[in-house]
KEVEX-604093 format. One record per atom (N, C-alpha, C): x, y, z. Coordinates in steps of 0.02 Angstrom, whole numbers, plus 50000, padded with zeros to 5 digits. Example, Ala and Ser with C-alpha at 12.3 -4.5 7.8 and 13.67 -1.06 7.14 Angstrom:
2
506604971650390
506154977550390
506604983550390
506424988850354
506844994750357
506455000250394
//
This chain:
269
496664970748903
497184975648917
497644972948973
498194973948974
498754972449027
498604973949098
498904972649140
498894972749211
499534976549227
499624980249271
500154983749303
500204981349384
500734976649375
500734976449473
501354979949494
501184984249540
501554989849588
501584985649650
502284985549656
502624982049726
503034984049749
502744984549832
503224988749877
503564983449906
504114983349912
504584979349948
505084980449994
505394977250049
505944978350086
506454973050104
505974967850115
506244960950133
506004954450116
505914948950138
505764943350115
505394941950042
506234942950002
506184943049944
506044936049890
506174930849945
505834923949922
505094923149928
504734927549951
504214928049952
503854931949893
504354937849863
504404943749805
504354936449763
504804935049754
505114930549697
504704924349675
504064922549716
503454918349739
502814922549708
502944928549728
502194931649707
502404933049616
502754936949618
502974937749536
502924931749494
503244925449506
503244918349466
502314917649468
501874919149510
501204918049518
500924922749475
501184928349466
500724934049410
500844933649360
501524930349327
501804930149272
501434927649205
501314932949182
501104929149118
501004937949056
500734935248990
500894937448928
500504946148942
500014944648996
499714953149034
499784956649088
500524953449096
500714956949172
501344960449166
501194966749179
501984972049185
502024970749262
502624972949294
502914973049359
503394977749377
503084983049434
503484987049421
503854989049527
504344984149532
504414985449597
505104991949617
504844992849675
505134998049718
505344994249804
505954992949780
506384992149833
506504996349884
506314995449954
506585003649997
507275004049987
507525010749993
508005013849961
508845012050026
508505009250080
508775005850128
509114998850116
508994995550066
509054990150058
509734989750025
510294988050039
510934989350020
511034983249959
510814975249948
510874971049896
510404970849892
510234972249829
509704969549794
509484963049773
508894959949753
508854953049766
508794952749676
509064946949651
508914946249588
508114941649564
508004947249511
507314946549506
507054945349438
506944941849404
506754940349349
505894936649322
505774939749264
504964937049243
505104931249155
504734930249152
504714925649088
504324926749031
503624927849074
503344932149017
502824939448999
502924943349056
502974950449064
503544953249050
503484960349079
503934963749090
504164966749153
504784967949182
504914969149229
505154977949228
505064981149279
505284986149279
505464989849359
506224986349370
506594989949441
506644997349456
506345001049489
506305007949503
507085010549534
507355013249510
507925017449520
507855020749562
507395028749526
507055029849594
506925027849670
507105027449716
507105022549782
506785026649830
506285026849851
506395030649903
506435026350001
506585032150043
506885028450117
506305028350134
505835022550145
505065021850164
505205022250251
504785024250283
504715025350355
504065023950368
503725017950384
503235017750425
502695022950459
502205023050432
501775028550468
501815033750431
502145036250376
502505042550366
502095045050293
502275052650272
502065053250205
502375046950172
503055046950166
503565042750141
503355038250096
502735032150127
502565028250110
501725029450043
501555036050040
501175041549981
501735040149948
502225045449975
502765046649915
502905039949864
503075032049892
503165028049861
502675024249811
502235026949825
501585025349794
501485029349738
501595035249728
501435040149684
502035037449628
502685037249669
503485034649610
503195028249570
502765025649612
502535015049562
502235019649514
501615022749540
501045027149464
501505027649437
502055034749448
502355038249395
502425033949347
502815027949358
503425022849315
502795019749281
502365017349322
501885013349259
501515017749210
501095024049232
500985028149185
501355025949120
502205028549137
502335030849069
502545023749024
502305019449043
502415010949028
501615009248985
501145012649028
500385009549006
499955011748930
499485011048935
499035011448961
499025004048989
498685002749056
498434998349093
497784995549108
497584992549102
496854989849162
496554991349206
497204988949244
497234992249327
497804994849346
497904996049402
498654997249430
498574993649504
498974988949517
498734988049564
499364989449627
499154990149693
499804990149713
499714984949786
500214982549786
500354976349814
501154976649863
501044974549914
501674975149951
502074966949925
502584965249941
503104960149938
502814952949962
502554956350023
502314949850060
501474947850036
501344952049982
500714947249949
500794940349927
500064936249931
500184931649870
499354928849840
499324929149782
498874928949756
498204921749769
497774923149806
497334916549822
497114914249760
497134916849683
496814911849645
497134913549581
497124909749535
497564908249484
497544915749423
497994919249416
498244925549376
497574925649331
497544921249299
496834921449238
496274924749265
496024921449305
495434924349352
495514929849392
496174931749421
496174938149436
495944944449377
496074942449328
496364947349248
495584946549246
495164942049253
494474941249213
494284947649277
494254943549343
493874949749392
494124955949364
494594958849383
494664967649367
494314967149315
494564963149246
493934968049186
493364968749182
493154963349234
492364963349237
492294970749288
492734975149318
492604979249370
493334986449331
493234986649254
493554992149226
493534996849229
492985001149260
493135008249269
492935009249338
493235004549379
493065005749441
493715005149503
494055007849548
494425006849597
494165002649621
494494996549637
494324990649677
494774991049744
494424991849784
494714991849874
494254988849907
494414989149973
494114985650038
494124991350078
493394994650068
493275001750146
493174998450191
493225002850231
493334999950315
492575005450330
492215002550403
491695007250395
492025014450436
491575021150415
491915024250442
491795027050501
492565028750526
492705030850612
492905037150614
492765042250626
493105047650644
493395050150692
493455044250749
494005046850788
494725042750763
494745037750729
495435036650690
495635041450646
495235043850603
495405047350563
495585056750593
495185059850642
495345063150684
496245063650714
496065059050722
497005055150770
497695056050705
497475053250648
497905050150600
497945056050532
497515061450534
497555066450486
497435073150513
497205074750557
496995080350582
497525081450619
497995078350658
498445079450713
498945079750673
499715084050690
500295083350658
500605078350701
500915074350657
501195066950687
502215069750673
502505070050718
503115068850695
503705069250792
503765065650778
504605062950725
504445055650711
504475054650661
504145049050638
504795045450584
505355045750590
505775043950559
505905035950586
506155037750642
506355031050704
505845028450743
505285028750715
504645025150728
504705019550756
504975014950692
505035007850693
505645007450677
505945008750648
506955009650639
507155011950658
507985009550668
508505011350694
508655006350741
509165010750805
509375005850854
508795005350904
508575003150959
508135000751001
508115009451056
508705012951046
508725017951098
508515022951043
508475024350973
508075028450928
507455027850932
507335023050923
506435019850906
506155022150966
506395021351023
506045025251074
505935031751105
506685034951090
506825040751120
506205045151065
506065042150984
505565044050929
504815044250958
504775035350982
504035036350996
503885042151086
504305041151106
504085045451160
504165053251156
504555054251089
504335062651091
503725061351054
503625058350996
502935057450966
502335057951011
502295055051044
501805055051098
501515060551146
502225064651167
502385072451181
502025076751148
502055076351066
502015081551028
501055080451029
500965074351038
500135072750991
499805075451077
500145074051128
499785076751190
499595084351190
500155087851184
499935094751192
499745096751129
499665092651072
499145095651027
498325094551049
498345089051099
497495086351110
497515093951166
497915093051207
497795097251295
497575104351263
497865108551198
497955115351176
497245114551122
497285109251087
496575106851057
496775110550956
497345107150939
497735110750890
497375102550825
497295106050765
496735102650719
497035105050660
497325101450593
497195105550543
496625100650510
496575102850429
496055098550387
495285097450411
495195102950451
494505101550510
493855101950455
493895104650387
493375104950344
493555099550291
493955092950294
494065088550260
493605081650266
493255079350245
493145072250229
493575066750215
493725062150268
494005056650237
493775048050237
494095045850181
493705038450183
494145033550170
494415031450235
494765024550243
494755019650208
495195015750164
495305009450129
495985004550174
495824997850138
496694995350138
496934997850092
497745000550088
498055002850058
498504999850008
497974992950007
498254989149943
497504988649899
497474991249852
497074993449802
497324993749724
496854992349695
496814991849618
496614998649577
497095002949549
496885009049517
496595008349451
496315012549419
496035013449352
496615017349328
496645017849263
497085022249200
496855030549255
496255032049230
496055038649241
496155040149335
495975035249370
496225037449434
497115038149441
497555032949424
497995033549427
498515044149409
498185043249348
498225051049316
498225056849356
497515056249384
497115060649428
497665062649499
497915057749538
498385056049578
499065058749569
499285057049517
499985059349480
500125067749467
499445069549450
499585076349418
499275079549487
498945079149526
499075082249586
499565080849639
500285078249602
500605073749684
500815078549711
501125084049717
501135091449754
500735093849801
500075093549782
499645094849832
499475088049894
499425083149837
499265076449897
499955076849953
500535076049924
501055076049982
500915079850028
500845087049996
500705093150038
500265092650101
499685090950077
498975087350111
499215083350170
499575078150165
499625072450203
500105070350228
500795078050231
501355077650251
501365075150318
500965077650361
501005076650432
500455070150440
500325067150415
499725063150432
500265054450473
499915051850492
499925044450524
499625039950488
500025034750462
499725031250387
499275034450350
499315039350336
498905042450281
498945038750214
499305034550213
499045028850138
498465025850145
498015025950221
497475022050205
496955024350201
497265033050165
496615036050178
496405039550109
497045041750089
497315047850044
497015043949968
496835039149950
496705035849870
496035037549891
495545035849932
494875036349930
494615043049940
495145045349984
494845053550004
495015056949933
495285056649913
495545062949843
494885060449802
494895053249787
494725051549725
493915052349718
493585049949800
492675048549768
492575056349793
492865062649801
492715069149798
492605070449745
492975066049682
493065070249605
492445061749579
492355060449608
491625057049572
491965051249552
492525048349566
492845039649527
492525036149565
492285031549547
491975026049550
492265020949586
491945018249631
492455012149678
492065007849691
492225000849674
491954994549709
492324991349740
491864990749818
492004988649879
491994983349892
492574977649889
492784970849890
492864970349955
492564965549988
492744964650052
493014957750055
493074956150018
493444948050017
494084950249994
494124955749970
494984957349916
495404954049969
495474954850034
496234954050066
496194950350120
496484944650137
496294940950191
496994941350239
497024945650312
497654946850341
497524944850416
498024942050424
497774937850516
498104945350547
497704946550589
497734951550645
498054947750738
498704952350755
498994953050805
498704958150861
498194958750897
498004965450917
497834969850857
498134975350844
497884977750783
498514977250718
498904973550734
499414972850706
499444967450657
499334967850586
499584961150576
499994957050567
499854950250562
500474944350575
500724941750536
501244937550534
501564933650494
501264927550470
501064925950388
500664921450389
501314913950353
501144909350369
501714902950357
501604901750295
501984898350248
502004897450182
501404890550192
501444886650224
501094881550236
500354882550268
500354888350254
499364889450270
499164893350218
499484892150162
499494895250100
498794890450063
498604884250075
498024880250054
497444882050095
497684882750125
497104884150178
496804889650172
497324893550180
496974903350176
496574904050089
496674899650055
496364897649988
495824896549992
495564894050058
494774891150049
494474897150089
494814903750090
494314908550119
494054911250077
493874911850011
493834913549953
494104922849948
494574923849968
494854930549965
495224929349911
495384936049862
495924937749824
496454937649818
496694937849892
497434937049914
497464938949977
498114938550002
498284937250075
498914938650092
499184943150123
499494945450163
499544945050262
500234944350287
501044945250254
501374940050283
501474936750202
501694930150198
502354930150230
502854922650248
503484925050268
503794918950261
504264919450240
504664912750239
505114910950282
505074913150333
505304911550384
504944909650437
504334909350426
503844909150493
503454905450482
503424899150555
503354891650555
502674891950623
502324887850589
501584886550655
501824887750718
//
């Protein structure tokens, strides 16, 4: 059965244009989502899939539902494209550690299962990042240098006197942290789609709630997940991660991970 890769993108589109030529082949659909910010589009072409540019756009914001919302628009579009394998979703700056074939063999060998990487779990992150209302979260990370801040320092405002007053929603919720680059099933994907009303609803106020919201909905309703801990290999900045060089692209190969993130073509040892 075919593969569906869901790609979020914004920038370093020679890097887009790198991962796609790497997936390409006779079982790969592609279905990317450009943030809706992005004024030229980069020209993008496959050879022997199919491509499919989302119209749909939405203005992704860091930290935000925003980045749910864009996730749910990739489902929508592949849904009505599939049936699929997997779905997988993949940011821009992926790139695949081992050759398309063998990716296609792993997932089928792992077909009715969500393939992610859990993190073990913490409940005071998750406390912080779903339970608290997070906002103004627009100018987080964008804008001019006097937005981004004047943002994070009311942010900071708002999450204080929610700790000092001791203000909680979701306090009878369970949640279970993934990376938020994950491989869907047909039937999870579905599951996701036809509740996106409530999930937005759920996780309007949350703080990256993408790395929470696929595992929390899904192993409540009994889907099945295998826990790859090799899936993603990402060099860490503090807790931030970094820019990895096109030229440690052999190297990051011999970690035997799946892939690796966030590649950059601009960024030199």
């Amino acid at each position: 059965m075919n593969q569906a890769w869901l790609i979020i993108t914004h920038n370093e589109f020679d890097i887009l244009k790198r991962l796609i030529s790497l997936l390409d082949n006779e079982q790969s659909d592609f279905f990317v989502h450009i943030d809706k910010k992005v004024k030229e589009l980069p020209a993008l072409s496959v050879k022997k899939g199919r491509l499919f540019i989302l119209k749909d756009r939405v203005d992704v914001r860091w930290g935000s539902v925003s980045q749910i919302e864009t996730e749910l628009v990739l489902l929508e579009a592949a849904l009505q494209n599939g049936p699929y394998s997997h779905y997988h979703i993949l940011s821009g700056t992926h790139l695949p550690l081992k050759p398309v074939n063998e990716l296609i063999e792993f997932y089928n060998n792992h077909a009715d299962e969500v393939v992610a990487r859990c993190w073990p779990k913490d409940d005071g992150d998750a406390d912080f990042k779903l339970r608290r209302y997070h906002f103004p979260l627009r100018h987080y990370k964008f804008g001019s240098a006097f937005q981004r801040r004047i943002c994070q320092l009311t942010w900071r405002c708002v999450i204080k006197v929610q700790i000092i007053i001791g203000i909680r929603h979701l306090k009878k919720e369970a949640f279970i942290k993934t990376d938020n680059w994950l491989s869907l099933t047909e039937n999870a994907c579905k599951y996701l789609v036809s509740n996106k009303k409530q999930v937005l609803k759920k996780y309007r106020w949350s703080f990256c709630g993408d790395e929470y919201f696929v595992a929390s909905e899904l192993k409540e309703k009994g889907f099945r997940f295998f826990d790859c801990q090799n899936l993603l290999y990402v060099q860490f900045q503090y807790d931030t991660p970094s820019a990895i060089a096109l030229d440690d692209y052999p190297r990051i190969q011999e970690t035997g991970c799946l892939w690796a993130r966030k590649f950059s073509s601009n960024h030199a040892h």
